[in-house]
C-alpha positions in Angstrom: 42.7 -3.2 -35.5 40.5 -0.5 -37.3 37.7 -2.8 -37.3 37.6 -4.0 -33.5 38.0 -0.1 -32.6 35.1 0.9 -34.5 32.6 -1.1 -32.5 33.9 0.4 -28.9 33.8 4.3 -30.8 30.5 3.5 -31.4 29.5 2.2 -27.7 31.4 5.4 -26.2 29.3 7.7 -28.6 26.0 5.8 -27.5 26.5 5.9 -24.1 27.4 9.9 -24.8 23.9 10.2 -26.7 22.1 8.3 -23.5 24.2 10.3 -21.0 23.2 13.3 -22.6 19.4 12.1 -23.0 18.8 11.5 -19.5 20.1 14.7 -18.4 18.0 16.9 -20.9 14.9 14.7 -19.1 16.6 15.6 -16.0 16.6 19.4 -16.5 13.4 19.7 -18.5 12.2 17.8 -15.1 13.6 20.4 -13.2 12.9 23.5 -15.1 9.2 22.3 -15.8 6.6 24.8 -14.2 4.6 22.2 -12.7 2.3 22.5 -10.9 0.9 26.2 -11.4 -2.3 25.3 -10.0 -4.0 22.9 -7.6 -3.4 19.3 -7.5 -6.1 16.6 -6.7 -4.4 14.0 -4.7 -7.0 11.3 -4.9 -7.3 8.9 -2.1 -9.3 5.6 -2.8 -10.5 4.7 0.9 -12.2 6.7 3.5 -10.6 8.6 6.1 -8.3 7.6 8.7 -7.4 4.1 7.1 -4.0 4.3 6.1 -4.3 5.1 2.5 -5.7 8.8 3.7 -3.0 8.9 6.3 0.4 8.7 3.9 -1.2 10.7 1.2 -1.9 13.7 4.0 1.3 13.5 4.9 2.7 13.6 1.6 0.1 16.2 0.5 1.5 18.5 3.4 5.1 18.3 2.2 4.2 19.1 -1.1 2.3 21.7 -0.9 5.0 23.2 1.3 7.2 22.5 -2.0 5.5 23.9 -4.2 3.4 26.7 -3.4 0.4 25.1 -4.5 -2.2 23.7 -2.2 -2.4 19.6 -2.9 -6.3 18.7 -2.1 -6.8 15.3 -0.3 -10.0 13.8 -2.2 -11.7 10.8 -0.6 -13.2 8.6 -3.1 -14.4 5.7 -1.4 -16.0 2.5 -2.7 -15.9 -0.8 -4.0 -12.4 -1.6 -2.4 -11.0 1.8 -3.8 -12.1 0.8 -7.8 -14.1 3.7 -8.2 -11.2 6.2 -6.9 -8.6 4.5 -8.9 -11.3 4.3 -12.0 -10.8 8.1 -11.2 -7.8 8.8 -12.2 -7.8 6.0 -14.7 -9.9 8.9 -16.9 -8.4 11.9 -15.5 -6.5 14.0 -18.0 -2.9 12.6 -18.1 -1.5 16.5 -17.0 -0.1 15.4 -13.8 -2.7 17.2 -11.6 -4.7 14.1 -10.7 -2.4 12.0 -8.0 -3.4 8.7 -6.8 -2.4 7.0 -3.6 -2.3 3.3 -4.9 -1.4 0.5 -1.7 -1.1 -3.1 -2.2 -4.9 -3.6 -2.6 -4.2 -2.1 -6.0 -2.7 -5.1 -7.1 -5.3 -7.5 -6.5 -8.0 -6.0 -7.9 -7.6 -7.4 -11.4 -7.9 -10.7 -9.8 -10.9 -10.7 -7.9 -13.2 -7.9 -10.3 -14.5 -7.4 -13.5 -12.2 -3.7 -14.0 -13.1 -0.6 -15.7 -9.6 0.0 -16.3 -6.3 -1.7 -16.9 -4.2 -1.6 -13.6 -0.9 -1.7 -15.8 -1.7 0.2 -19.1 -4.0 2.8 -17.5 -1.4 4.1 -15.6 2.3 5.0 -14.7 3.8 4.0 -11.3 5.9 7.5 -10.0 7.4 5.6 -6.5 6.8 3.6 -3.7 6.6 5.9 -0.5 6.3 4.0 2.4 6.2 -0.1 3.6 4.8 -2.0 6.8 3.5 -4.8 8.4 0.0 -5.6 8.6 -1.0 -6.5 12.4 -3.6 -9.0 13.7 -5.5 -7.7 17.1 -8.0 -8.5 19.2 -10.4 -6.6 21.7 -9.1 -7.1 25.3 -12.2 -9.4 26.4 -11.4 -11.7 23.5 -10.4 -15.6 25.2 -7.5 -15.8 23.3 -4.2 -13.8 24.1 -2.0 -15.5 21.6 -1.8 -16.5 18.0 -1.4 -19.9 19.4 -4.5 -19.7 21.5 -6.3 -18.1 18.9 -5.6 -20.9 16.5 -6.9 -23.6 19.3 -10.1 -21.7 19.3 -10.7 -21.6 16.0 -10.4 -25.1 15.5 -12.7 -25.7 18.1 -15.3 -23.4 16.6 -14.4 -23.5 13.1 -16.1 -20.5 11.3 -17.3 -18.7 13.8 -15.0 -16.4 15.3 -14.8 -13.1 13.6 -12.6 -11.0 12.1 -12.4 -7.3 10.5 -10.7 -5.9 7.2 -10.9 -2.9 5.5 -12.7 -4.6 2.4 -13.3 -7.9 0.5 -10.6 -8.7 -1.5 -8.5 -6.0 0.0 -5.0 -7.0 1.5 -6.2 -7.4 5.2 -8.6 -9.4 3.9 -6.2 -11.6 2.2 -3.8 -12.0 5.1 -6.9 -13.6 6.9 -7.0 -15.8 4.1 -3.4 -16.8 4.2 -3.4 -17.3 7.9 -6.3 -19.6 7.6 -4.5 -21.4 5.4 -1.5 -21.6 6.9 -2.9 -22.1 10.5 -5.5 -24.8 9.7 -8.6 -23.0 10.8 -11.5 -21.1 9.2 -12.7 -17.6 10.3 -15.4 -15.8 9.6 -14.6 -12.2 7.8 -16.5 -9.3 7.9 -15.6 -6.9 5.7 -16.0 -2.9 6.6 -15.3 0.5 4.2 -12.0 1.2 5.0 -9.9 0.5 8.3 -11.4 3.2 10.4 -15.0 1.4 10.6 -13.4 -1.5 11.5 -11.4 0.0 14.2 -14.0 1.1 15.4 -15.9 -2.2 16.2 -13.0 -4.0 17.1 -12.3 -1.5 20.1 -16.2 -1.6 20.8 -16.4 -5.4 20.9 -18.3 -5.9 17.9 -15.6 -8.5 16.4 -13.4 -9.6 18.3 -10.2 -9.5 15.8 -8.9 -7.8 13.1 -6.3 -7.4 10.5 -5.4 -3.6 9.8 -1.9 -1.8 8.7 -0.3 -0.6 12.1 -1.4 3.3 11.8 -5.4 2.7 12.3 -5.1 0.5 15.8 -1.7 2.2 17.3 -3.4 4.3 19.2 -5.9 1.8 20.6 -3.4 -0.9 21.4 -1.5 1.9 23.1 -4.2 2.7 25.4 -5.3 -0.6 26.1 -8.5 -0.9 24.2 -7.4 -3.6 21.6 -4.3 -6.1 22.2 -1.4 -7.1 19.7 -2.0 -11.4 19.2 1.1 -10.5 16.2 2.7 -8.3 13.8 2.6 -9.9 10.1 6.0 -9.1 9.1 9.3 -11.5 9.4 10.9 -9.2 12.0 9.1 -7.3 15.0 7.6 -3.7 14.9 10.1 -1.0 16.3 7.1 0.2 17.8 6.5 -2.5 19.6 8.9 -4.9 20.4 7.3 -6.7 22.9 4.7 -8.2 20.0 5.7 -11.4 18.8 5.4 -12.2 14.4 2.7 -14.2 13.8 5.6 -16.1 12.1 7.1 -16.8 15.7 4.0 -17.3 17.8 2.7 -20.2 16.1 2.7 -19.9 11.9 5.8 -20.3 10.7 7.0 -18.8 7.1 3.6 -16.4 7.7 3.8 -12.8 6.3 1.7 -9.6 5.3 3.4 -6.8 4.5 1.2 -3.7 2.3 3.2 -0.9 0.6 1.8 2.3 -0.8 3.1 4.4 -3.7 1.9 7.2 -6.0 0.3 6.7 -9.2 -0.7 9.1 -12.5 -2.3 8.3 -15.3 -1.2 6.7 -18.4 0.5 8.7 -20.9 1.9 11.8 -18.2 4.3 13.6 -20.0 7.4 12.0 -19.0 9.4 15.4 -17.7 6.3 16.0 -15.1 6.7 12.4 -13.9 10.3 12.8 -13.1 10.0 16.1 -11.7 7.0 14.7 -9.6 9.5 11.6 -8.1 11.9 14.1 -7.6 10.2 16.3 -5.7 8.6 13.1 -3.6 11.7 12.1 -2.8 12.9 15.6 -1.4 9.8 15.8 0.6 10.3 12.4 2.2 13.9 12.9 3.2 13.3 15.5 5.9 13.9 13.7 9.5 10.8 14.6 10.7 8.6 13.6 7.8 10.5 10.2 8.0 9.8 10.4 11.9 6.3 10.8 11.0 6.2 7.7 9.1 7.7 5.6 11.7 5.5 6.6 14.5 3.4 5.1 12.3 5.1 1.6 11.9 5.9 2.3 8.0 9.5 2.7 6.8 10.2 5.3 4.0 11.0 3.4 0.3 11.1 5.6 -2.5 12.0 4.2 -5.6 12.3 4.7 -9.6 9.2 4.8 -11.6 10.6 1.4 -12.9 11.3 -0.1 -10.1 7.5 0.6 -9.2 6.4 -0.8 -12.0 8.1 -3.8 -11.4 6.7 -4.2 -8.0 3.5 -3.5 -9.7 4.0 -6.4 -11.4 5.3 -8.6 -9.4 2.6 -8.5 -6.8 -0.5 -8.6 -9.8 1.0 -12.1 -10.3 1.7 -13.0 -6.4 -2.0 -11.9 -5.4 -3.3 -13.6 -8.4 -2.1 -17.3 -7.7 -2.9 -16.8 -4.0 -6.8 -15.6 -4.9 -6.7 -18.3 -7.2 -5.7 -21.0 -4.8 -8.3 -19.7 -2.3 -10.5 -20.2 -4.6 -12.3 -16.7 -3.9 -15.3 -15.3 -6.7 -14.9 -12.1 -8.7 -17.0 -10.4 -5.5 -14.0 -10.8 -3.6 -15.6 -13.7 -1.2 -15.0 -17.0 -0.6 
């Protein structure tokens, strides 16, 4: 009997030794002075894409938190590599934020990297998810995904649409809808969302693909028109907007997710005090209002579970590119 009681002592005293582990994490977490100065929250795209949106938010809320102004840093360019290279070589203190999205993840697919998306960095949580949408400018001939379709067939790789980049995630959707679908399009890629937006509503494509936050406004007021929303389920926001799954591709969906990111090698108590603090900012009702005014529903998450979304979508995106057979410039 001795000898089958000793292995159960010893489980009871490890599971002590881990209990007691993770809360000495847990309170050096809490009791860590961090920050005592300002913190760089670096945003990889230019200003008013979606990216810059959720990290001005969040930067808001914590600077609220902690008494110490968080600095919103656009570093644009080469669909958002040389912001993320950024913080890939920023000193591992935990004063160098970056807001990754689902671009982040595709990256390693399409580009020679400076940096290792997995080992040059550690995942602190998810923040926020949404749908991608497809729209078109209100003189555009078709008014439905199923129209649209038609006329693409008929004039195969010459209708136009806008994304925020090559090889970023609305640029991907298109790919997946054309493949899907049937039909070829012609993308033009912009710097971000907002520059797309921006020709959309002026006529100079006549589609798009962008998260929801950068066109809300202009498909409120009329100047661009919903053709579908690339999630399974339809926008609260919108309810009268079919899927794209619904109006004519079945199975179809783009969904994006953003998330916060540090460098490699963070002291672990300043990560945990950092998702802990994320978390507490996102839970207030009007922050999470905020966010779905915006068509994004609040996720936060472990560091783990990040990281396992992480990797999860490196290997989605990368059979995907792979089957469209797109070059390391991110075009077909």
């Amino acid at each position: 009997m001795q000898s089958l009681a000793l292995p159960r002592y010893l489980t009871a005293i490890s599971l002590c030794v881990c209990s007691a582990m993770t809360l000495t994490q847990s309170s050096r977490a809490a009791d860590l002075a961090y920050p005592d100065r300002p913190v760089r929250f670096l945003i990889p795209f230019a200003a008013a894409g979606s990216n810059d949106v959720v990290a001005r938010i969040l930067a808001h809320q914590l600077t609220d938190i902690w008494k110490q102004q968080v600095v919103a840093d656009n570093r644009a360019g080469a669909n958002g590599i040389i912001g993320i290279d950024t913080v890939a070589k920023a000193p591992a203190d935990g004063y160098t934020l970056l807001i990754a999205s689902t671009t982040f993840t595709m990256n390693s697919s399409l580009y020679k990297l400076p940096f290792d998306p997995v080992k040059d960095f550690a995942p602190v949580t998810l923040i926020a998810e949404g749908p991608l949408m497809l729209c078109a400018h209100p003189g555009f001939a078709a008014r439905t995904v199923e129209q649209l379709i038609a006329l693409a067939k008929a004039k195969p790789g010459q209708l136009q649409f806008a994304s925020s980049g090559l090889g970023g995630i609305s640029h991907l959707a298109g790919v997946l809808l054309e493949r899907m679908a049937g039909i070829s399009l012609l993308h033009v890629p912009y710097k971000g969302s907002g520059a797309g937006v921006i020709d959309a509503v002026s006529g100079q494509v006549p589609l798009i693909i962008s998260s929801v936050s950068p066109v809300l406004p202009f498909v409120k007021n009329g100047r661009l028109r919903v053709l579908g929303i690339g999630g399974l389920k339809r926008s609260k926001l919108l309810p009268e907007a079919p899927t794209i799954s619904e109006a004519g591709v079945p199975g179809y969906e783009s969904n994006m997710w953003w998330g916060i990111m540090l460098p490699a090698r963070t002291p672990n108590p300043v990560l945990l005090k950092l998702n802990r603090d994320i978390r507490q900012a996102t839970d207030a009702r009007d922050v999470q209002k905020r966010f779905a005014d915006l068509g994004m529903e609040v996720r936060i998450s472990t560091p783990d579970e990040f990281t396992r979304v992480v990797a999860s979508d490196i290997s989605k995106w990368a059979g995907i590119i792979k089957d469209a057979r797109l070059n390391a410039g991110g075009a077909q």
